[in-house]
C-alpha positions in Angstrom: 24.4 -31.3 13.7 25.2 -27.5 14.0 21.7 -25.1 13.5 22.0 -23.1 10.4 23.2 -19.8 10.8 21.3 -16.7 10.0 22.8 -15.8 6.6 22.2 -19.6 5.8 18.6 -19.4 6.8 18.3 -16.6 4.3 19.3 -17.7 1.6 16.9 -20.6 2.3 14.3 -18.3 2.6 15.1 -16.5 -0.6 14.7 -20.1 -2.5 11.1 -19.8 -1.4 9.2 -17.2 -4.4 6.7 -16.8 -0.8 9.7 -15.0 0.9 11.4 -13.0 -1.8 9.0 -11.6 -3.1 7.7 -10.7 0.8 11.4 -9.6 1.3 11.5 -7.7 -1.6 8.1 -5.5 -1.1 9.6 -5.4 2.8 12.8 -3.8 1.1 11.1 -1.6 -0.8 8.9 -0.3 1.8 12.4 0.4 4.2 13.7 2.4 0.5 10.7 4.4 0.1 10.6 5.3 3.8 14.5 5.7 3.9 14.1 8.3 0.4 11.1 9.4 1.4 12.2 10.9 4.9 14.9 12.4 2.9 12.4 13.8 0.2 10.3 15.8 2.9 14.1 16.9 5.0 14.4 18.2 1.8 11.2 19.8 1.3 11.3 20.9 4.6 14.1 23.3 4.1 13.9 24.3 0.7 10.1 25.0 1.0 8.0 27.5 3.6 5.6 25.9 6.0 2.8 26.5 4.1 4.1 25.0 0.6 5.0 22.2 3.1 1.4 21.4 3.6 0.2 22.3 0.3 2.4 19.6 -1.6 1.2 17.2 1.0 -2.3 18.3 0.5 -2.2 18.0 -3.2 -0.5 14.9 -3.6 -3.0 13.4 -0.6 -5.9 13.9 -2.7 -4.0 12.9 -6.1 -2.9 9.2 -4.5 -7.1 9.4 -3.4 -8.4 8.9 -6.8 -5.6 7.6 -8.6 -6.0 4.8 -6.2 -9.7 4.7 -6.3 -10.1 2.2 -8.7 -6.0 0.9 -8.9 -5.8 -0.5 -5.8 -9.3 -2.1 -5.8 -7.4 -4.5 -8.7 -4.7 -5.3 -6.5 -6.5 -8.7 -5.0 -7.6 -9.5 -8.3 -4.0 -8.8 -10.0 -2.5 -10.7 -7.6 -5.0 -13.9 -7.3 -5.4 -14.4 -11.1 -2.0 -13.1 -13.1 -0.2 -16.8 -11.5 -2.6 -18.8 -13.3 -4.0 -16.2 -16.5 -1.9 -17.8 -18.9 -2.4 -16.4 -22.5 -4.5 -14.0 -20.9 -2.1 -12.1 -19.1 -1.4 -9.0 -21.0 -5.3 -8.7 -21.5 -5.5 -8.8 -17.5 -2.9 -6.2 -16.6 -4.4 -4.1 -19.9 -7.4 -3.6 -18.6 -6.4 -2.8 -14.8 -4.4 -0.3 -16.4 -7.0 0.9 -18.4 -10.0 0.9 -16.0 -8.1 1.9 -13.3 -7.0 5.5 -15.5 -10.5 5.8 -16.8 -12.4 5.6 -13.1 -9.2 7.4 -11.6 -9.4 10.4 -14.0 -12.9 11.2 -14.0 -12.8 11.0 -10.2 -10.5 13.5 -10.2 -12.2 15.6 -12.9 -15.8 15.7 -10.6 -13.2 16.7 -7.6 -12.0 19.5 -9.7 -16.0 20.8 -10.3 -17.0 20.6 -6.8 -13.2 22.0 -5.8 -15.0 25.0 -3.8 -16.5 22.1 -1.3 -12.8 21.2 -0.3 -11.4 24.0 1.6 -8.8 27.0 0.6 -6.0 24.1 0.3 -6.9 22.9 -2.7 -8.0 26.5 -4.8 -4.4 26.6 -6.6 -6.1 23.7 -8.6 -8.7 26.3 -9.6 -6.7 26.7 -13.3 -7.6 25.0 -16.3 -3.3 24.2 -16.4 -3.4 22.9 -12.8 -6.5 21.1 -13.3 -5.4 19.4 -16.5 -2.0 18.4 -14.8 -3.6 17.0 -11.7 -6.1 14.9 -14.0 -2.8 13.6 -15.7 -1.5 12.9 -12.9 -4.2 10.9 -11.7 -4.0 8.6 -14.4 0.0 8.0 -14.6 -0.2 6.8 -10.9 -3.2 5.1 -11.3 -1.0 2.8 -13.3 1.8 3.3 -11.3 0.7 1.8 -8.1 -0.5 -1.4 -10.5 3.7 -2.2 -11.4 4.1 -3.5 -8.6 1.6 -5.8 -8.0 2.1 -7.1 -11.5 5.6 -8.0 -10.7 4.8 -9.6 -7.8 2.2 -11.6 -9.4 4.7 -12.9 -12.0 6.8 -13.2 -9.2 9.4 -10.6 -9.9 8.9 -8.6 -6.6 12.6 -8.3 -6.8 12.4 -5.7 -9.4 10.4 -3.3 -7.1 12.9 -1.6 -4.9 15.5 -1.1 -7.7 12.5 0.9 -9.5 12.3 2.9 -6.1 15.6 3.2 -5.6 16.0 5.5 -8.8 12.2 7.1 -8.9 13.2 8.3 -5.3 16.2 9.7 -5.9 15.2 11.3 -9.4 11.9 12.8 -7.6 14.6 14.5 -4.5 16.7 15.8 -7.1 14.1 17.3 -9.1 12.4 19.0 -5.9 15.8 20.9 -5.0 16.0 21.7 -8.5 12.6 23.5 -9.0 12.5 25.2 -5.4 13.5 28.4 -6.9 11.9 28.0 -10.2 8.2 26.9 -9.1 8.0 27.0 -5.4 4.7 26.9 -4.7 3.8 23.6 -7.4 7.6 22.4 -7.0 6.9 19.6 -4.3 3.8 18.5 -6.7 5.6 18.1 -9.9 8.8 17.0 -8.5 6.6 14.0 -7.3 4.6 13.4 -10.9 7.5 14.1 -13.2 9.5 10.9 -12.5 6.1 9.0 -11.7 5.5 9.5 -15.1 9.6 8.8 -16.4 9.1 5.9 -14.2 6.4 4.3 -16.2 8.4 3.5 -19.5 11.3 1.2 -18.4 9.6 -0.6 -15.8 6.2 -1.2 -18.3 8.5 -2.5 -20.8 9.9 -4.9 -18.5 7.0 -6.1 -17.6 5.6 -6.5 -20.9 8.6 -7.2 -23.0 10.2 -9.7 -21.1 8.3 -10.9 -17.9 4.8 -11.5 -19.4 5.9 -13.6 -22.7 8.3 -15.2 -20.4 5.1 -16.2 -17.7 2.9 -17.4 -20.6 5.5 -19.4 -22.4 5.8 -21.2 -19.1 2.1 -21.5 -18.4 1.5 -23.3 -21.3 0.2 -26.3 -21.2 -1.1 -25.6 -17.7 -5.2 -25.9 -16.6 -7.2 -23.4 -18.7 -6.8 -19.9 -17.6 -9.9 -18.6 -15.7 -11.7 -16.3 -18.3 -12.4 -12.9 -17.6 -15.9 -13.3 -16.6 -14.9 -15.4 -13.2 -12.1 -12.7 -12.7 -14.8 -9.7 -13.0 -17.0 -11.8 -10.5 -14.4 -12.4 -7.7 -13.0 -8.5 -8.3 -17.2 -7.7 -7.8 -17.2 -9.1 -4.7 -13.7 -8.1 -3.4 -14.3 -4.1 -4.7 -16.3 -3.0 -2.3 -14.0 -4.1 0.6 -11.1 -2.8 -0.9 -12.3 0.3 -1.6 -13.9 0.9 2.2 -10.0 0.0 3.1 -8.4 2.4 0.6 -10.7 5.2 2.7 -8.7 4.5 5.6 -5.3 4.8 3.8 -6.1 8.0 0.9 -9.6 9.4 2.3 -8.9 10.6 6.3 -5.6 12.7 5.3 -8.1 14.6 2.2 -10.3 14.9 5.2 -8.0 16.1 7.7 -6.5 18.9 5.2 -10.5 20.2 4.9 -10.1 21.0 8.5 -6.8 22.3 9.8 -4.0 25.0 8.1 -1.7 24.1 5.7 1.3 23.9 7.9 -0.8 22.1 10.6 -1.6 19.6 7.9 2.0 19.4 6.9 3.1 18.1 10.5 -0.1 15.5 10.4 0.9 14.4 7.1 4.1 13.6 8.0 3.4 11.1 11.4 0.9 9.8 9.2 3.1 8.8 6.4 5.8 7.2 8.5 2.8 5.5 10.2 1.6 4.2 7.1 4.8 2.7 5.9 4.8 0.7 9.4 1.5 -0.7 8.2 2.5 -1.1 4.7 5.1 -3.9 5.8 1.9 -6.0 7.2 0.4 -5.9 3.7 3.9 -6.7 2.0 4.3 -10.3 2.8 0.0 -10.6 2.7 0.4 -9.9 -1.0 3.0 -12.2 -1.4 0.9 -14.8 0.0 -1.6 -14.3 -1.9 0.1 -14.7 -4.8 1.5 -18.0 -3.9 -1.7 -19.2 -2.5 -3.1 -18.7 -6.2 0.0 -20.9 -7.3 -0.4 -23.9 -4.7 -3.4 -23.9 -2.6 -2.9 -26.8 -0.7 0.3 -25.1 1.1 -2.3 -22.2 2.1 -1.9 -23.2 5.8 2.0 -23.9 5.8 2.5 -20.4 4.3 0.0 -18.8 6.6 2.1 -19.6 9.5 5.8 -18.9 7.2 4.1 -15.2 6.5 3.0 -15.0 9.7 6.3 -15.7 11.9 8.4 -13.5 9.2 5.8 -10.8 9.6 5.8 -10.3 13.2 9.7 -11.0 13.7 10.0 -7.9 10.9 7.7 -6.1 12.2 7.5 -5.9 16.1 11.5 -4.4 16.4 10.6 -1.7 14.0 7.1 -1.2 16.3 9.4 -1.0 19.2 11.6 1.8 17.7 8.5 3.9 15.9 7.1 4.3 19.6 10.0 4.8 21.6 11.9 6.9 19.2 9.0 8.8 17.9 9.7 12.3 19.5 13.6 12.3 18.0 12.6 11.1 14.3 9.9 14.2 14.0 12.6 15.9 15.1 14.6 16.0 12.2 11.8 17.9 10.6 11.6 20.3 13.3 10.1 20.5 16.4 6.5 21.3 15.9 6.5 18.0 14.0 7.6 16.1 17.1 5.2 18.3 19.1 2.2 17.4 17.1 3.0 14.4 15.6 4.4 12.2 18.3 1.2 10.7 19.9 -0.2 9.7 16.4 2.9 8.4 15.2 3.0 5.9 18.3 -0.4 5.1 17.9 -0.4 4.0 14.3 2.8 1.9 14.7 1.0 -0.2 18.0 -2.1 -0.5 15.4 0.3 -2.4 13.2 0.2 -5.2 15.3 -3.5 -6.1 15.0 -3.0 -4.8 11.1 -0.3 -8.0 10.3 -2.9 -10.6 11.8 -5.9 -8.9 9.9 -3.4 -8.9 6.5 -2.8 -12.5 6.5 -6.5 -13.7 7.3 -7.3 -11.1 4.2 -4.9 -12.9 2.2 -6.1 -16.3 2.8 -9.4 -15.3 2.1 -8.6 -13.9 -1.2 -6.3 -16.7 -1.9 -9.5 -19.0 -1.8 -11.8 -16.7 -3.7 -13.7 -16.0 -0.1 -15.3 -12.5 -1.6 -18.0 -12.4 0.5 -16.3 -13.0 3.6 -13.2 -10.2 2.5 -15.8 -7.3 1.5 -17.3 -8.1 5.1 -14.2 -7.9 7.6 -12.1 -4.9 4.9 -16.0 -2.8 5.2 -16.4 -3.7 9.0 -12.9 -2.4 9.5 -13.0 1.0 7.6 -16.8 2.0 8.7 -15.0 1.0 12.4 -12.4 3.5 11.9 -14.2 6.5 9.8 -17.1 6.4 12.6 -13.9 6.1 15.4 -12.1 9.2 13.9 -15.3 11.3 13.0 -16.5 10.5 16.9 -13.0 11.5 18.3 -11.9 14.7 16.4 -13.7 17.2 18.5 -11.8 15.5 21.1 -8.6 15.0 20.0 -7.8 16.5 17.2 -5.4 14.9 14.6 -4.6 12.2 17.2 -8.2 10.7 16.2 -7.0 9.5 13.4 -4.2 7.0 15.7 -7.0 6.5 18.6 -9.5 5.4 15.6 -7.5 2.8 14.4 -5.2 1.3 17.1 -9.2 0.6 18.6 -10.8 -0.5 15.0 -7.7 -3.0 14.3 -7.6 -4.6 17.8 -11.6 -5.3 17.5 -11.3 -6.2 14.1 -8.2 -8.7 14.9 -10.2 -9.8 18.2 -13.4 -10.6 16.2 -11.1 -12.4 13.3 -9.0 -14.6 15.6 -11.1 -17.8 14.8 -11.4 -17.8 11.6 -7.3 -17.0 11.8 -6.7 -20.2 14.1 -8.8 -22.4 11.4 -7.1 -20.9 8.1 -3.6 -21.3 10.0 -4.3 -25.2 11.0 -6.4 -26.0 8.0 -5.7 -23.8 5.3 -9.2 -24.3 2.8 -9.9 -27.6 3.5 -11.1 -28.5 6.5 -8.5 -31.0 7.5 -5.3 -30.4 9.2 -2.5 -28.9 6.3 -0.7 -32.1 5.1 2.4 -30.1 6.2 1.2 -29.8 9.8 3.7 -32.1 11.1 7.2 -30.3 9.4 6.7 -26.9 9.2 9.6 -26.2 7.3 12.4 -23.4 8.3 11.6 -21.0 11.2 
């Protein structure tokens, strides 16, 4: 009997809601970095050095306290909207709703202690600029819940086509207001169709998706109420929050430090070294999902998420660090001159960062709050004290050397408690799907 061929063992894999929705959030991180290198090429050229690194700088601290609170929900959105039931709109509701409210007045006690921040941030010193970085605030805050909601309803699939067009709106909108508003034109070209963004996508979501989820949840166990879901996101807040200082907090903390068009060259490695790490969390939020649907496959998907991860992954690791120098380039080359160590660093820390994702997952999938605020707080107190150590050192490249070291601790000190959740799943005993573990 001939093997199956590769196109045959995607479609297979596509069958499987644990794959496309991991595929689709893996897409969707390859469209944002594809549009998104051509967003800054753009920037790059239409805008000077210094509104380079003030765009960056502004935005940086906008995705820091829109995601304060937003992407502390994302476990909990995740974990719960599989099996919410009726109480599905009420649960997306109110992560929209805390998640603006916490978001916004964030932002608003940033804007009264704005002096403590550095000269990079005083165009904010306006009542106008203030008021449109507070509204900004709050229409990503809600923004970076879409997609976690359609994962969770299992409509990852929906994701990249909703990148697809916000990324090519928001490049077309920053040519278009380079000569109009060139010093706020990388800013609100990056807002505007956040905000346009919001309207198709939420009516999808609640329109169709939602009834469509609770007509077929009916008749299903009773829905956890929101009491149990405000206990498990008590105990997993705290740990994603320490995380989301890694991700939002260190490039706010870089800009106090260095110029504007020193920042601008950081920002950039930084980003593309994000997006690396971003495929890691892709298919963990996928599992997560269906571990909330069918806990007893916990272990079998481990090991699915786990293979797919690392054979996405470790190619696009390989290119990051040996073609770092020539894709800084196409910025120009102080980017490549300044931005080449960190890139390579952060794309080698995404190795440690996939094993680290799926344990997360698992935990999360099984409730395990005590044990996820322990390894995510362990992890960014790692890396904050590794960078803040290092920077005297070596400047901006702390930020790589902090976390290629904090990951490959982390993933070291992790590794048995990955070995039993990838034999045993939650229970103990060997997965009952130990012995056939399905497509490769």
């Amino acid at each position: 009997m001939s093997s199956p061929t590769v196109w045959q063992k995607l479609l297979r894999d596509l069958s499987n809601p644990l794959f496309r929705n991991g595929y689709a959030l893996m897409a969707n991180t390859g469209i944002t970095a594809t549009l998104g290198m051509g967003y800054w090429l753009l920037a790059a050229r239409y805008y000077t050095p210094e509104q380079f690194g003030s765009g960056q700088a502004l935005i940086s601290a906008m995705r820091l306290f829109a995601s304060l609170t937003a992407l502390g929900f994302v476990g909990a959105l995740a974990k719960y909207i599989p099996i919410t039931g009726r109480r599905t709109p009420e649960l997306i509701l109110r992560g929209y709703g805390v998640a603006a409210a916490t978001g916004g007045a964030a932002a608003v006690g940033f804007l009264l202690t704005l002096p403590l921040w550095g000269d990079i941030y005083s165009v904010l010193g306006g009542f106008g600029p203030g008021l449109f970085f507070v509204a900004s605030v709050l229409v990503w805050s809600v923004f970076t819940l879409q997609d976690v909601v359609l994962t969770g309803l299992r409509k990852a699939t929906w994701v990249p086509v909703n990148s697809l067009a916000y990324g090519l709106l928001k490049m077309g909108l920053l040519v278009a207001l380079a000569g109009a508003l060139p010093e706020s034109g990388i800013f609100t070209s990056w807002i505007v169709p956040t905000a346009i963004a919001l309207v198709p996508i939420n009516y999808l979501i609640f329109g169709i998706l939602v009834p469509r989820h609770v007509r077929e949840s009916a008749g299903t166990a009773e829905p956890p109420r929101m009491r149990e879901v405000g206990r498990f996101l008590a105990g997993d807040f705290p740990g994603t929050l320490s995380i989301l200082a890694i991700v939002y907090l260190v490039p706010v903390l870089v800009a106090a430090q260095v110029g504007e068009a020193t920042f601008g060259r950081f920002s950039m490695a930084h980003t593309l070294g994000c997006m690396i790490e971003l495929l890691a969390m892709n298919m963990a939020i996928s599992l997560t999902v269906e571990g909330s649907f069918d806990r007893s496959r916990l272990a079998q998907n481990c090991r699915r998420a786990l293979r797919r991860a690392l054979m996405i992954i470790t190619p696009i690791i390989v290119v990051a660090v040996v073609a770092a120098p020539l894709i800084l380039t196409i910025f120009g080359d102080g980017f490549a001159a300044e931005g080449t160590t960190l890139l390579r660093l952060m794309a080698l820390a995404v190795l440690p960062r996939v094993l680290i994702e799926v344990y997360l997952s698992a935990l999360r999938a099984q409730g395990r709050a005590r044990e996820l605020a322990i390894v995510q707080i362990g992890l960014a107190l790692l890396v904050l004290v590794s960078i803040l150590v290092l920077f005297p050192f070596a400047n901006v490249n702390a930020v790589g050397y902090g976390l290629l070291f904090s990951e490959l601790l982390v993933a070291l000190l992790i590794s048995s408690g990955l070995r039993k959740v990838l034999k045993f799943g939650e229970t103990g005993q060997p997965s009952v799907s130990q012995g056939s573990p399905g497509p490769a």
